[in-house]
Every structure is written in C-alpha cells, then in structure tokens.
C-alpha positions in Angstrom: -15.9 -28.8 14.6 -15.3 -25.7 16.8 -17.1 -22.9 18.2 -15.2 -20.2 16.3 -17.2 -17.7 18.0 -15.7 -18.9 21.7 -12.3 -19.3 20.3 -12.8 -15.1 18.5 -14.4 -14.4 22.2 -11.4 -15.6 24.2 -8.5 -14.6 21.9 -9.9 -11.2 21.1 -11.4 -11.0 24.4 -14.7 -9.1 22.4 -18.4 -10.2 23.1 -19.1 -13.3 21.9 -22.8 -11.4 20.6 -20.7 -8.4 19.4 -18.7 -10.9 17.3 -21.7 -12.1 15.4 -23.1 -9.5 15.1 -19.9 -8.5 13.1 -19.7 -11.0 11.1 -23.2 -11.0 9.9 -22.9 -7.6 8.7 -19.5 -8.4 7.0 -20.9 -11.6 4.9 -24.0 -9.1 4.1 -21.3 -7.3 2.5 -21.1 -4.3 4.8 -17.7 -2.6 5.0 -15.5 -2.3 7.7 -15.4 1.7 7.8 -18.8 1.8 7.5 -19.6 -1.3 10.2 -17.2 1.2 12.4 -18.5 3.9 12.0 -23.0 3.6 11.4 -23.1 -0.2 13.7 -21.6 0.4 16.8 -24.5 -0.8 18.6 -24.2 -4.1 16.7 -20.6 -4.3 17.1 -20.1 -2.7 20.7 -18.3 -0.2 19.4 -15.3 -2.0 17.5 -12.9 0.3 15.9 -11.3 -0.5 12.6 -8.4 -2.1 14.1 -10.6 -4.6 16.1 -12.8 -5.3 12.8 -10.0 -6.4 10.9 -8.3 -8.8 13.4 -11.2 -10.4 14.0 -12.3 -10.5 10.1 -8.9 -12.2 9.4 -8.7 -14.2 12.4 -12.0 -15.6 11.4 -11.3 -16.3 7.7 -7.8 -18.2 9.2 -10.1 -20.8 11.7 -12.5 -20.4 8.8 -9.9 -22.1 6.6 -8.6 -24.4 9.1 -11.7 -25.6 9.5 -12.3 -26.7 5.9 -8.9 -28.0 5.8 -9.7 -30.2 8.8 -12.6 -32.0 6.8 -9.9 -32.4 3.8 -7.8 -34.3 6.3 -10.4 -36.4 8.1 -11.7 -37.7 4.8 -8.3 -38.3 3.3 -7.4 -40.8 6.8 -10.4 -41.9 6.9 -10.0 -43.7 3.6 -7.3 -45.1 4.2 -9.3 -46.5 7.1 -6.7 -45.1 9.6 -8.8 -42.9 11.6 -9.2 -43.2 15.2 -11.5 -41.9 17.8 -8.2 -39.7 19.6 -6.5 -38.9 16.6 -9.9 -37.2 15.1 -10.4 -35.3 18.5 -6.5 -33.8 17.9 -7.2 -33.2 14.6 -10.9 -30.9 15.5 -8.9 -29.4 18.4 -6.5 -27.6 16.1 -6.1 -23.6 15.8 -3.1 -23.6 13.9 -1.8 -24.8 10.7 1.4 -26.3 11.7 0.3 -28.2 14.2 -2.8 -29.7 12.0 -0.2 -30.6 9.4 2.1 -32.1 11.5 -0.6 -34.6 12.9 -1.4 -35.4 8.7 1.9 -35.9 7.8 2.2 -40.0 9.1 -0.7 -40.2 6.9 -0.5 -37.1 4.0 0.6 -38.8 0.4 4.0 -38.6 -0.4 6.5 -39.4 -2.9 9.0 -42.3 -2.6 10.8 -42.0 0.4 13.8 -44.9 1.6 11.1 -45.7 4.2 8.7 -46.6 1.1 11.3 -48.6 -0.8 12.4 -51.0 2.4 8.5 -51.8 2.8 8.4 -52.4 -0.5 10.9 -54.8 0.5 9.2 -56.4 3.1 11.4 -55.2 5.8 8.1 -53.3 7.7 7.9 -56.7 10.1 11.7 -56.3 11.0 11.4 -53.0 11.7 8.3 -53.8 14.4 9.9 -56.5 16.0 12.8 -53.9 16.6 10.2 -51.6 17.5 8.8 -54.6 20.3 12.5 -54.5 21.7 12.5 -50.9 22.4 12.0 -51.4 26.4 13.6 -52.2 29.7 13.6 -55.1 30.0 14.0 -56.4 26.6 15.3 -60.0 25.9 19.0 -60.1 24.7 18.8 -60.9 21.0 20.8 -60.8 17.7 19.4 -58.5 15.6 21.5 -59.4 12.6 20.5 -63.1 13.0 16.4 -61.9 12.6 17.7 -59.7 9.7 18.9 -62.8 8.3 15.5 -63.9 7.8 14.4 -61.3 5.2 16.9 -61.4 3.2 15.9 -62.0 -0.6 17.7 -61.4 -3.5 14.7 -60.8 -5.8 13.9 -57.6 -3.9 17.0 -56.4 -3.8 17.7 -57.1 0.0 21.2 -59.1 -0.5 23.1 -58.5 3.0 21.9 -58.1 6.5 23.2 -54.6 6.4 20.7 -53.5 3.9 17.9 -55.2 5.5 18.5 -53.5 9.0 19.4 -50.2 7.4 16.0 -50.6 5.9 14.3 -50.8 8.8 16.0 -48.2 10.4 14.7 -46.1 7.5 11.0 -46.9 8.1 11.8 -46.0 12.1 13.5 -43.1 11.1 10.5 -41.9 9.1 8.5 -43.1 12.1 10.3 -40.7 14.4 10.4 -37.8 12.2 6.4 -37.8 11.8 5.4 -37.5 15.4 3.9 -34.5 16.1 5.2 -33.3 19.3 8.7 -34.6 18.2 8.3 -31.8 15.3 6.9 -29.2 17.6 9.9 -29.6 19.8 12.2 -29.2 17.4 10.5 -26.1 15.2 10.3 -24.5 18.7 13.4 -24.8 19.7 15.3 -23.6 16.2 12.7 -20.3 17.2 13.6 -20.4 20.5 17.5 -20.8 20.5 18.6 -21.2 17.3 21.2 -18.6 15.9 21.1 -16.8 12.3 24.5 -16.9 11.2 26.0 -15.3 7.9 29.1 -14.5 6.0 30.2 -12.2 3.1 31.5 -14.3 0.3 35.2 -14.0 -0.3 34.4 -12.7 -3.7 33.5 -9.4 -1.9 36.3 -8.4 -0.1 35.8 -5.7 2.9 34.0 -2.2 2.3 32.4 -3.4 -0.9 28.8 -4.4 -0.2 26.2 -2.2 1.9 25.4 -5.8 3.9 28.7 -5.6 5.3 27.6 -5.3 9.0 26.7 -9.1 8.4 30.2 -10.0 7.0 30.4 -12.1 10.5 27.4 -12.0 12.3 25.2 -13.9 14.8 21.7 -13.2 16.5 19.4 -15.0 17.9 16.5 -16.5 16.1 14.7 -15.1 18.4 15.5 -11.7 19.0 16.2 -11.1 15.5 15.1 -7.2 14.6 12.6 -7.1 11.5 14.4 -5.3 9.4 18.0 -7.3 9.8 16.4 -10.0 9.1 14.9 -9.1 5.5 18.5 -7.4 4.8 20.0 -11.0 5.6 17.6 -12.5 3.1 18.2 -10.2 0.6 22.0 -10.3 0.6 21.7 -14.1 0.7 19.2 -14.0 -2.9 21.6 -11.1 -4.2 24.5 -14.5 -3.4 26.4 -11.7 -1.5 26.0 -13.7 1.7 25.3 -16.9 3.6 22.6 -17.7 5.5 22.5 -20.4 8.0 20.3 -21.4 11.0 22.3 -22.6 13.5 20.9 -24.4 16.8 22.7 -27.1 19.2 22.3 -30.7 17.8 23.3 -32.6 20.4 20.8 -31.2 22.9 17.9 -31.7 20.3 19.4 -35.5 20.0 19.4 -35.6 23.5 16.1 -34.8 24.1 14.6 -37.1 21.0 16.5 -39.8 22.5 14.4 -39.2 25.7 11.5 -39.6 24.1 12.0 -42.2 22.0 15.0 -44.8 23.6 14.3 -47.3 26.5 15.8 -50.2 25.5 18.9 -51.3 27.7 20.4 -53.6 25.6 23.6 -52.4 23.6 22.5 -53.3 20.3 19.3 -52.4 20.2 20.3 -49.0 21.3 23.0 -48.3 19.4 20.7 -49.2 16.6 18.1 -46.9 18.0 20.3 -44.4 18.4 21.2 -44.2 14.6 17.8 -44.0 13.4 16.5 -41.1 16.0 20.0 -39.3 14.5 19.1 -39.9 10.7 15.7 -38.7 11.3 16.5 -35.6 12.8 19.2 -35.1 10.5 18.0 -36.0 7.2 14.1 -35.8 7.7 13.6 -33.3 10.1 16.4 -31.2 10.3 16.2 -29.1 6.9 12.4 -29.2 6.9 11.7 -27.5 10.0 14.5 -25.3 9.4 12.6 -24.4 6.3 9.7 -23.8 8.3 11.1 -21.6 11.4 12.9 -19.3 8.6 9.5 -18.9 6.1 7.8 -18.1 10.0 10.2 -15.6 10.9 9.9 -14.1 7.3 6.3 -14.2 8.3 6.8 -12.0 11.0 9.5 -9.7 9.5 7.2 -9.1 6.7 4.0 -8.4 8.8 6.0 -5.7 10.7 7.5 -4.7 7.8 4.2 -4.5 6.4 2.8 -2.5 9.9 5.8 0.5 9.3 4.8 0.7 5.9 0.7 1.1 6.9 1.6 3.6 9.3 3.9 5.5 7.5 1.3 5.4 4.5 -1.7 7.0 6.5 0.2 9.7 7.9 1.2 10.7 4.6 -1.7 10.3 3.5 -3.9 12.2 6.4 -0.8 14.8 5.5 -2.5 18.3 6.7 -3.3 19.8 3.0 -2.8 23.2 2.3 -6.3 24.2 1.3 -8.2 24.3 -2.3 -6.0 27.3 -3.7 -5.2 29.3 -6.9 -1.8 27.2 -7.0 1.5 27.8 -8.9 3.1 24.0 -9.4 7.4 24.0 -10.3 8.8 20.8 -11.2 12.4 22.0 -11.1 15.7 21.3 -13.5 18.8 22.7 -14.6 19.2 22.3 -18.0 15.9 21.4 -19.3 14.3 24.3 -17.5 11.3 24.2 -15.0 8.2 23.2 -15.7 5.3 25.4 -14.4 1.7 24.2 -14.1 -1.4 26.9 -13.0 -4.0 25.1 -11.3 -7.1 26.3 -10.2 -8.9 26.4 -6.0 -10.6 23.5 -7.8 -6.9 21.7 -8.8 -8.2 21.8 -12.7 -5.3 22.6 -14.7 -5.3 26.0 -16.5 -1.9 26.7 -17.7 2.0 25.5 -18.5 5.1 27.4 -19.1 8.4 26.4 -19.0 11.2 28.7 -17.4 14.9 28.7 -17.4 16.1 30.6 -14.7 19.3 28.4 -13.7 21.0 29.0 -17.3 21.7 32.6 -17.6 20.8 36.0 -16.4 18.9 36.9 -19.5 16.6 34.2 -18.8 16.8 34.0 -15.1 15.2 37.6 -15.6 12.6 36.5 -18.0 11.9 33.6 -15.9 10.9 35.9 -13.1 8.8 38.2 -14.8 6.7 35.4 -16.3 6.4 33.7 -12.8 5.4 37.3 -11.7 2.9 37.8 -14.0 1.4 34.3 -13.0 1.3 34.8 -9.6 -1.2 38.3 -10.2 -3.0 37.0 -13.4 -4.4 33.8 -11.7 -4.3 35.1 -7.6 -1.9 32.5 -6.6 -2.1 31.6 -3.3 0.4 28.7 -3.3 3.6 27.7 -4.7 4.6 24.2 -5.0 8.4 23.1 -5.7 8.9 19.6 -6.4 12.1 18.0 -4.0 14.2 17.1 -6.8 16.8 17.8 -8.8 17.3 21.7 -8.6 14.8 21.8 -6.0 16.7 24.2 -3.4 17.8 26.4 -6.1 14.9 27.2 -7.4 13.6 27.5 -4.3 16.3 30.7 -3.4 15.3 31.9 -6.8 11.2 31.5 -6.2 12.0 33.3 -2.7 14.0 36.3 -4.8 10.9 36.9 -7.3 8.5 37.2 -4.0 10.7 39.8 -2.7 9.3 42.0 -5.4 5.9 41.3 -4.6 3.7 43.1 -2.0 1.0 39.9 -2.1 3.2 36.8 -1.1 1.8 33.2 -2.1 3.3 30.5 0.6 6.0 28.8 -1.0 6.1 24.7 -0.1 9.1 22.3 -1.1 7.2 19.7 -1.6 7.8 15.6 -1.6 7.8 14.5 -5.3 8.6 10.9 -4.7 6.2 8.7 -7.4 5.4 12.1 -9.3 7.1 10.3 -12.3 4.9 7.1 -11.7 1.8 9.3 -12.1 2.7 10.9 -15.0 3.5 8.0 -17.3 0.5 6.0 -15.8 -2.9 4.8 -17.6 -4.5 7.6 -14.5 -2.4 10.5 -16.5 -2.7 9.7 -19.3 -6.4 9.3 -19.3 -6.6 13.0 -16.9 -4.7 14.8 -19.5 -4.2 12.8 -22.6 -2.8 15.8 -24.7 0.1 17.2 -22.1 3.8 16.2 -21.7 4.4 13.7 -18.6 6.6 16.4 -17.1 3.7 18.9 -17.1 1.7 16.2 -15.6 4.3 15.2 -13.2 3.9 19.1 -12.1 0.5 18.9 -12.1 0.6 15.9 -9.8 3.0 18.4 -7.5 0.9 21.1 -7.0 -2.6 19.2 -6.5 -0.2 17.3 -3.5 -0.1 20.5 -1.9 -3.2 21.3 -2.5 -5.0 17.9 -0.8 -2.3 15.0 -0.5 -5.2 12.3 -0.1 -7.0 13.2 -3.4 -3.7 13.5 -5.3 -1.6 10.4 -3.6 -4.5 7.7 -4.3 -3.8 7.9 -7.7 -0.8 5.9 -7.4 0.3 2.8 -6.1 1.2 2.8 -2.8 4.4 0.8 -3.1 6.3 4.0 -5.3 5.6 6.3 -2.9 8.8 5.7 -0.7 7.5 5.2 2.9 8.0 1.7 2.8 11.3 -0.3 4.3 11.8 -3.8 2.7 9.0 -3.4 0.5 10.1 -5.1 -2.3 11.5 -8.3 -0.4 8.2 -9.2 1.8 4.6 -10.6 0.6 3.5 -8.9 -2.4 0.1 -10.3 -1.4 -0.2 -9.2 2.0 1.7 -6.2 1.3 -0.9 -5.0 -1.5 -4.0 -5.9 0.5 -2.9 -4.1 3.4 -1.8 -0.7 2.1 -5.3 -1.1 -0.1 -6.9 -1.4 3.1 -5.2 1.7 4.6 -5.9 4.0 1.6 -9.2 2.8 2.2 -9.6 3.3 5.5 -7.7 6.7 5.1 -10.3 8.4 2.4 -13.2 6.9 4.2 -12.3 8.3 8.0 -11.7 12.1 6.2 -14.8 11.8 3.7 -14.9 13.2 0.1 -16.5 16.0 -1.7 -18.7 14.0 -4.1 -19.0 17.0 -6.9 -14.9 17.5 -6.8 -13.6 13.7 -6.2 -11.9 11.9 -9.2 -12.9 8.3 -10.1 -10.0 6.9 -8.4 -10.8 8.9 -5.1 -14.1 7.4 -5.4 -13.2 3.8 -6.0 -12.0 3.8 -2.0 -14.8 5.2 -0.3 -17.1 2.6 1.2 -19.1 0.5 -1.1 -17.8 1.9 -4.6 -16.2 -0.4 -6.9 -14.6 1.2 -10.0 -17.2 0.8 -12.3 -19.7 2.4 -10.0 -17.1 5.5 -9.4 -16.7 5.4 -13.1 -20.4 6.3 -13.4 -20.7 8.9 -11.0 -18.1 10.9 -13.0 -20.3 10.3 -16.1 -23.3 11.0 -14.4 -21.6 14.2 -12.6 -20.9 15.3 -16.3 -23.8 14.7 -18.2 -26.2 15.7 -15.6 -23.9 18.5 -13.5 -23.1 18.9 -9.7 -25.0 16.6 -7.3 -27.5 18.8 -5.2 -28.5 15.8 -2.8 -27.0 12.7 -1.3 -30.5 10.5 -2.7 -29.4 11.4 -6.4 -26.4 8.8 -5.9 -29.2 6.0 -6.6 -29.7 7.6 -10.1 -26.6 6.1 -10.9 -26.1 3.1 -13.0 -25.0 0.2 -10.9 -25.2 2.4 -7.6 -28.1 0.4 -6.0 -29.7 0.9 -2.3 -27.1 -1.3 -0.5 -23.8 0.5 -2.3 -26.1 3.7 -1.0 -25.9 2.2 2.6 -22.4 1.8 2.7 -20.8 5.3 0.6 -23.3 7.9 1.4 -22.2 8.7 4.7 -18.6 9.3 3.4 -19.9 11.2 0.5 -20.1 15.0 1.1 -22.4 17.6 -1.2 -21.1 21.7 0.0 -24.0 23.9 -0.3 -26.4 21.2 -1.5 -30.3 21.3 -0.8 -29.9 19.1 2.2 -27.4 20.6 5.5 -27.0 17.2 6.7 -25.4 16.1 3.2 -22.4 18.1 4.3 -22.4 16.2 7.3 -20.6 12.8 8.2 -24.0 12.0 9.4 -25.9 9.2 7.8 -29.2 9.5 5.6 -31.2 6.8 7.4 -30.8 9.0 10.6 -31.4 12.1 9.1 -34.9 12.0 10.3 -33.7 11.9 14.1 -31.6 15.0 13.3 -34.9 16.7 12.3 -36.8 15.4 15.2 -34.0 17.3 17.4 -34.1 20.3 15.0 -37.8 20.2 15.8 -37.3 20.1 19.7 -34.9 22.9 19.8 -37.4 24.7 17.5 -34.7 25.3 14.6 -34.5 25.4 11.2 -32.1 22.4 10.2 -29.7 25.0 8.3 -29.0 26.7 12.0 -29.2 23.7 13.9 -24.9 23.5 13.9 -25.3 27.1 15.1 -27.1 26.0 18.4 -24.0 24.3 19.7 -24.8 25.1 23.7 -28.4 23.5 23.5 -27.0 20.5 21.7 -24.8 19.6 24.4 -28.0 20.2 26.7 -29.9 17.5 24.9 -31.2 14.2 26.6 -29.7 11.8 24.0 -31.8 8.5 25.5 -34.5 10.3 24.6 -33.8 10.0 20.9 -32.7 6.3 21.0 -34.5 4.3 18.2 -34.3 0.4 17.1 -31.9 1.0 15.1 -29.8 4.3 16.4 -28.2 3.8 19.6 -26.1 6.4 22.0 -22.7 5.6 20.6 -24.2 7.1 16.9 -26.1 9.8 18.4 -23.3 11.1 20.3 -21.3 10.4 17.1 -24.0 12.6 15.2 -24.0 15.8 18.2 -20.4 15.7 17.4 -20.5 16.3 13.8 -23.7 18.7 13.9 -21.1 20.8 16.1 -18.8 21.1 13.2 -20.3 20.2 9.9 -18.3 19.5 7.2 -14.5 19.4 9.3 -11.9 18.0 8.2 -10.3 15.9 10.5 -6.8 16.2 9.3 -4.2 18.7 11.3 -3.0 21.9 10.7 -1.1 22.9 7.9 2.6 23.1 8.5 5.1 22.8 6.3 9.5 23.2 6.7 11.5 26.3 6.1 15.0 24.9 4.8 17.9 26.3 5.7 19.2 29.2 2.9 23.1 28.5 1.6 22.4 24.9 2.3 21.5 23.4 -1.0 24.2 19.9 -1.1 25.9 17.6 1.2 29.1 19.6 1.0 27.2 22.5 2.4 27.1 20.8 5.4 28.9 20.6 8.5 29.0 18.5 12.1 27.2 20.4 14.2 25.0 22.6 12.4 21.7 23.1 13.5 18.6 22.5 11.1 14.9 22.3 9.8 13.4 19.4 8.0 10.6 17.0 7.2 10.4 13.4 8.0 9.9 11.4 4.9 10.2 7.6 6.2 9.8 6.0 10.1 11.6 2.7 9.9 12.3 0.4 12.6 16.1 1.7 13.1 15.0 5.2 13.1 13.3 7.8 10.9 14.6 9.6 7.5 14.1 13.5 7.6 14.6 15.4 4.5 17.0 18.6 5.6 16.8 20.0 1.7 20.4 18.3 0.7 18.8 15.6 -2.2 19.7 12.9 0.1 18.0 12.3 3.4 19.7 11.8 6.3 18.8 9.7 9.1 17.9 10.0 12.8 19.3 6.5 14.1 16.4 5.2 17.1 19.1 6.2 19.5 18.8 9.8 18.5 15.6 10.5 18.4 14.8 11.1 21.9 16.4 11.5 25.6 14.9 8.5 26.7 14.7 4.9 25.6 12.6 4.3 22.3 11.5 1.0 21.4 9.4 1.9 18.1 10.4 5.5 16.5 6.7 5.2 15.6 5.9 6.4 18.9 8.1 9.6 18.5 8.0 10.9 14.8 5.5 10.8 12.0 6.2 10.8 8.2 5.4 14.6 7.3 6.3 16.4 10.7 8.5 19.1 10.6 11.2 18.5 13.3 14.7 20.0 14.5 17.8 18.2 14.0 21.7 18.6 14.6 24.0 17.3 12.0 26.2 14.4 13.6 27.9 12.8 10.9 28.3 12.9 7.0 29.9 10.9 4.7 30.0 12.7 1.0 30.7 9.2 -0.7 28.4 7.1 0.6 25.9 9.9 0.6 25.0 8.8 4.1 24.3 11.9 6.7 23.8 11.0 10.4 21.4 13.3 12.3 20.2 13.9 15.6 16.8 14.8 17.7 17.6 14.7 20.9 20.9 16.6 20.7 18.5 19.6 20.0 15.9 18.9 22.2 
C-alpha cells in the first residue's frame, strides 16, 4: 500500500517527520488547539489550519486505503486479478478513480449485458470484438449471428442476437476507466448548467427568477448560484440540466475504441460506443459531476459560514458590566432583564412605553431607577421588532441622567432559539422564555463567545445556503470553529457555564458537567491542579484543557496565564534568574525581552513555546479579541420608508456572503452591499474586505419597499 506520509509530505508540502509527529499526537488523543498551540516543536509549528487539512486528508487516504483491500479481495475471488490491474488499484488517491477501475468487476444487478450472456451471446460478441482492426477480413456478421440463435433462450432472430452482443460491448465500453474519466472531466470542464422557470410561474413570481433562462459554465459556476439552482429545482420551480456537446464526446470514444475499416463492422461498433455513452455513461457521470460540484458549492458554502461564525464569535465584548437587557415590542411591552458584572440574572420588569404617555412616563422612571439602583453600565436593545423605537425612547430617559450607561443595539438573531431550548430552560427553569430571551441579549453584549455557544450555530444567521448543503460536514465544521474559537481566547474557569466548558480542549460534557458541580459544592477554583479533583477529569483531559482554563486572582500568577502547567517550572527558573518574585515577573517586561531564550530550552520546551510563553508573561491574562465598537444608527430612520437614495449612513455587517456582505442600517431589513460595491477596486472574496460585526459607512443606492430589498454601497462613501 502507500506511503501516506510521502503522499501528506508532497501535497501539503510539510515535513514528512513533522507529519508524524502529528499524527501520533492526534491518535494519542491530543487536540488540535492544544497540538497548535503546547507541540510546536513536534509539529514544526503547524497552525490550526494546517492540522486539520492534514488530519482530514489523512483519514481520506486512510479510508482509501481500507477500501482498496475491500476491492483487491472482492477480484481476487473472482480470480480476476492481475499483476497491472493490482498495481492501478494501490496507486490510487482518489475515490473516483479507484471505483471506476472496480466497476468491470463490482457486483451488480441485472443489466441487458447480463441477460445476453445468459444467452450465450458472450462468444459473438468476442469474435466481433476480434474484428475490431484494420485489416479485418470482410465477413457477415448476421450470417455468424445466425449461429446462436436458440429459441429456448429466447434468442429467436438475428437481430436480437447481435443487439445482444452489442449490449455486452456496450457495457464493455462504458466500464473502462479512462473512458469514464474523460467523460466526468469533460461534463466539469465544458459542460453547461442550464435551467428554466416552469410555465406554472409566470414572470416576477419566484425569487429564482434570474435563472428563468440561464446558462453557465460547469465550470465557472459561482458557489452560491449553484445551490440556488438546486434549490429551485427541489422547490420544482425550475429545471436543471447539464448540458455538454455529445458529438465531440462520441467522437473522441470512437477514437479510442473503433479501428475496424470494414462498413459493417463499424457501423455496428459505432452503435454500441453510442448506447454506452448514452444509456450507461451518460446519466451516471452526469450524476457524478453534479453531486462533485455540490461538493464544492457546499464546502465553500461551508468556508463563508466558518468565517463568518468566528468573527461573530471573537465579536469584541463589551466588558463584565452591571447590564440593563431590553427585548423590545409594541403591544406586549418590553421586557427588561438586570444582570449583574458577573451576567447572573437579578431582576425583570416589563415596560410599556410605546402605548401611551402615562405609561411611556412610568416606563422611564422605572428604567431610571434601574439604571442607579444596580450601577448600570450597559444597555442592551434587542434588533427586533420595535428595536429603533425604543432605542430614541432609551436615548430620551439618558438625557435626564448625569451618569450615562452606553446604550448597544444589539443582534438578536437565535435569541428565541435559546430561550425555548433544554440550555434555558435548565439556566432558569422558573422565568418566561421572553425574559430569557432578554437575558440571552444582554449577556451578548456582555461576552458574545460565552453567550453565543449556547446555541446551535446554524440559527444564528451568518450562514448562506445553510440549509441546502451537508448537514454533516456543515455541523462538524462550525463545531470545530466554536471550538477552535473558545479555545484560541481561553475561559475563566470559576465564571464559564457547562456548555462554554464542553468546547475547550479536552472536556467532554460530562467532564464540564462536573466541574460546575464541583465549582458548586466545593466553591471557586484557587489553582489550575484542583481540575484533577474532578470526577472523570483525569491527567490526560488535564494535559489538553488546563492551558485554556484561566483562574483571576488564584494562588498561582501563571494560572491566569495562557501558559501551560508542565512549563510552569521554566517560568520560575526565569523568575529566579531575573531575581523576581513570580507575582512581578509580568511587571519586568524590559528584562524579559533581554533574556537568552536557548538558554532555557529543555527536552520537552523548545523556542517556538518559550517565545510563545515571554509573550503571554508580558500581558497575563489578555484577551485577544479587539476593541469594543459598536454602531450609532441614524435618529428619524426607524423603517424602509424612512429612507432615501442617496442618504448617507451607519451600520453593522451581519452576514459576508459570496455576492457581497449584509449590513444592518437599523431599518428591520438589512440591506446589502452587492461585491461590486464594496470597494474601489476589484474584489474577488468580500471576505477580504468586511467582517460580520464591523461597523462600516454606507450610501443608500436603491430600495425597493415591496420586495423589502435595499441596495447599499461602500465605496460610493469611501
């Protein structure tokens, strides 16, 4: 079998060492945060990124690999296996081409090839077989059909016999490997997607009806058209065809496959190569080049929704803050939730200050009293319905204040999710889903990561397509990122809820389940080393969380630290040398930029940690995430029909998709920034330009009240 190594070496172009290295730490069940960021010297210094292509890419030859066996065994019974076909066969690095070389051989069920050898035509269709060359003898072919003719098998005509063994060529044909790889290649090469609205939905009636007559190349085919075209063909609002030029494929299987010269036999040829394209290969590999362009669709589908995920969220928080949480509404009232620098809950209240003056005036007195009672520092307003008007009327009661909290507008989307969810429920069993859902509001503010782990990724509203690519791939990838996400900004272990805890490095559920009970029954955590007190938390879960786990004003300084426990004792031996007490040693940030790292390199701690552990002595504790910002809407503009062309305004960016970016302007409907207006210059991936949660400045361009649709613009404002 292969050297997986060699083929991970070339195609990753990594160090084949480095490479096993990884992969011996991955099947000891090491992590790839933690293999990232405490085995550098083991991995040279793969990032994340680099760990999990060659972690899947692995698994993928892994699986080839055992799938090659399958097949060698399965021809080899059949006694079919020959010295070149088994070299093929080992040589393999991709599925398709290891099935297509099975195929002549893989089971089947009864095919017309099956039935005419059944019929003993097999021997007529060699001897045509013998005739397929230059210089051929001139021959009847219908006189040696004559010969197999028999009644009892149901071969009564000449016709029958010689369409039977064109079937069995046919079949023949069809099966060869590098006739199928020509053909799947060129259907992805210079085929054509080609689709029509139905007549049942006449013009201006369907949102797919940019693809009412439409044509693109297979190969050039954007992402996201491509899923749109899929799911207007499963909604039956549209057809979908692959399209391709037949002749030229014929024309090119003929080369192959015809040399005889004589008429007849060619003709005859001719007629099998055409049925095997056309019934065997045609709608098969046409099957195939669509599910592998879905592939790809999805994976890049799949990529937007990753990165739009983690900048959500990495979103800068607003700080641990006395916070006052609104989820707004008309009718029903606002619902007001008091949280604590901590985000436990300590109050609700319901106001009603969008249904009369009287209570419009009580409303601000109680919201008043809030505010000084509990020291609010924040105020969070959920983005939907009512949103901007209670926003104006939040922004009135602070004019009466000397001591102004910051008010936020902030993004409520899967706030509802949360509050029905077993994670509510279970948080706070005895309130009202809509004082959890401002609950959840308010604690976004407060730290988005903390808060947005809670629920599943897919309701949050950053994705494009989600619900039409691999539900799979989709879930293990956005579990990956929130992973990834907590792990890279680290967690207060004292504070952290047992679904913040289930990401981090090492943790499964049941393990984060008892460190809450532990955390309750025996109070805060005062040093990382407590963690193996833990039921089920044993010393190799310890290797993999506690350098993600952070303990503010425990025994230890270093606990605070990203720095790992089993190198705390070279952190010491430095403390020592610059003749400090380890709770001053972040203070002494000139002499640790003096130090002689080699000097400190052990078996097991390299430069690449060292200088990895001089950067996080220099500031303990940081959070990596940036700055707090946040959007000031524009006053007067609370609805689409307060807008108009050419106005000038301040928003949020809610959703980077691969035709542009969505940026919240405090309307209730987002408008977009098309990829042609998001910069003065070319932009192949908005990705590059915007983020989900930066505040940017856009112009109003066009707006369409019924379809809700509101065309903005970056670069005019640029």
């Amino acid at each position: 079998m292969l050297n997986l190594i060699s083929i991970l070496a070339d195609e990753l172009s990594l160090n084949p060492k480095n490479i096993a290295q990884a992969l011996e730490l991955r099947q000891e069940g090491g992590t790839i945060p933690f293999i990232s960021r405490y085995r550098k010297e083991r991995t040279g210094g793969m990032d994340e990124l680099q760990l999990r292509d060659l972690f899947e890419r692995y698994e993928y030859l892994e699986t080839l690999e055992k799938r090659k066996q399958t097949i060698l065994d399965a021809i080899a019974s059949q006694g079919k296996l020959t010295e070149a076909l088994e070299a093929k066969i080992t040589a393999c690095t991709q599925k398709n081409e290891l099935e297509d070389l099975y195929l002549p051989y893989k089971p089947k069920r009864r095919t017309r090839a099956t039935a005419a050898r059944e019929k003993g035509l097999e021997p007529l269709a060699e001897w045509i077989q013998s005739l397929n060359k230059k210089n051929s003898p001139v021959v009847s072919l219908e006189a040696e059909a004559a010969k197999y003719l028999d009644a009892e098998k149901g071969v009564e005509s000449v016709e029958e016999a010689l369409k039977g063994a064109s079937d069995i060529i046919a079949e023949e044909v069809a099966e060869k490997p590098e006739l199928r790889a020509y053909v799947r290649e060129f259907l992805l090469n210079r085929g054509l997607f080609v689709s029509k609205i139905k007549e049942d939905y006449p013009e201006g009636s369907t949102k797919f009806e940019m693809y009412r007559n439409y044509n693109v190349s297979v190969k050039r085919i954007a992402p996201h058209n491509l899923l749109a075209l899929f799911r207007g063909e499963a909604e039956g609002i549209l057809t979908l065809n692959l399209d391709c030029d037949e002749d030229e494929i014929l024309s090119y299987l003929e080369s192959q496959e015809l040399r005889a010269k004589q008429r007849e036999v060619r003709t005859f040829y001719q007629h099998a190569i055409a049925d095997a394209f056309k019934r065997l290969m045609k709608n098969s590999l046409t099957s195939e080049a669509r599910s592998l362009k879905k592939r790809e669709a999805d994976i890049e589908s799949i990529q937007t929704f990753e990165t739009n995920l983690r900048e959500l969220l990495l979103s800068p928080p607003a700080g641990m803050k006395p916070t006052l949480a609104i989820d707004p509404g008309f009718r029903t009232g606002c619902k007001v939730s008091v949280l604590d620098e901590t985000g436990k809950f300590l109050k609700y209240q319901a106001i009603f200050p969008h249904t009369g003056e009287r209570k419009r005036t009580e409303a601000a007195q109680l919201i008043k009293n809030l505010i000084n009672k509990y020291a609010i520092e924040l105020i969070a307003i959920g983005n939907g319905t009512a949103s901007r008007e209670t926003d104006a009327f939040i922004a009135e009661v602070l004019t009466q204040l000397e001591r102004k909290p910051i008010k936020v507008i902030v993004n409520e989307s899967g706030a509802s999710i949360y509050s029905a969810s077993d994670v509510a429920r279970s948080e706070f069993p005895n309130l009202d889903v809509t004082v959890r859902g401002a609950i959840s509001i308010g604690r976004r503010l407060q730290d988005p990561l903390a808060e947005l782990v809670k629920i599943d990724p897919k309701s949050i509203g950053v994705g494009q397509y989600q619900h039409d690519v691999d539900q799979k791939l989709l879930q293990q990838k956005l579990e990956e990122t929130v992973e990834s996400c907590v792990n890279y900004v680290g967690i207060d272990l004292n504070t952290a809820s047992k679904e913040l805890l289930t990401f981090v490095s090492g943790l499964t559920p049941t393990v984060a389940q008892n460190i809450v009970a532990y955390r309750n029954d025996k109070g805060a955590f005062t040093q990382r080393k407590q963690l193996l007190k833990v039921a089920k938390l044993g010393p190799k879960a310890f290797e993999q969380a506690a350098g993600f786990l952070r303990i503010r004003n425990g025994k230890n300084p270093l606990d605070n630290t990203a720095v790992h426990p089993e190198s705390y004792s070279v952190v010491e031996t430095i403390a020592t040398d610059l003749n400090l007490p380890l709770t001053q040693i972040s203070k002494a940030q000139e002499k640790l930029k003096t130090l002689n790292l080699k000097n400190y390199v052990t078996d097991t701690v390299g430069l690449p940690t060292l200088k990895d552990m001089i950067g996080e002595l220099e500031k303990p504790g940081r959070d990596p995430r940036a700055q707090f910002q946040y959007a000031t809407f524009k006053e007067g503009i609370n609805e689409i029909s307060d807008l108009i062309v050419g106005m000038e305004l301040e928003g949020i960016v809610t959703n980077v998709v691969n035709f542009g970016a969505f940026v919240d302007i405090g309307v209730h409907q987002d408008g977009l920034v098309h990829i042609s207006q998001l910069a003065n210059r070319f932009v192949d991936d908005p990705k590059t330009v915007v983020k989900v949660g930066q505040v940017v400045k856009v112009k109003v361009m066009e707006i369409n009240e019924t379809l809700k649709r509101i065309g903005l613009s970056m670069k005019a404002v640029e």
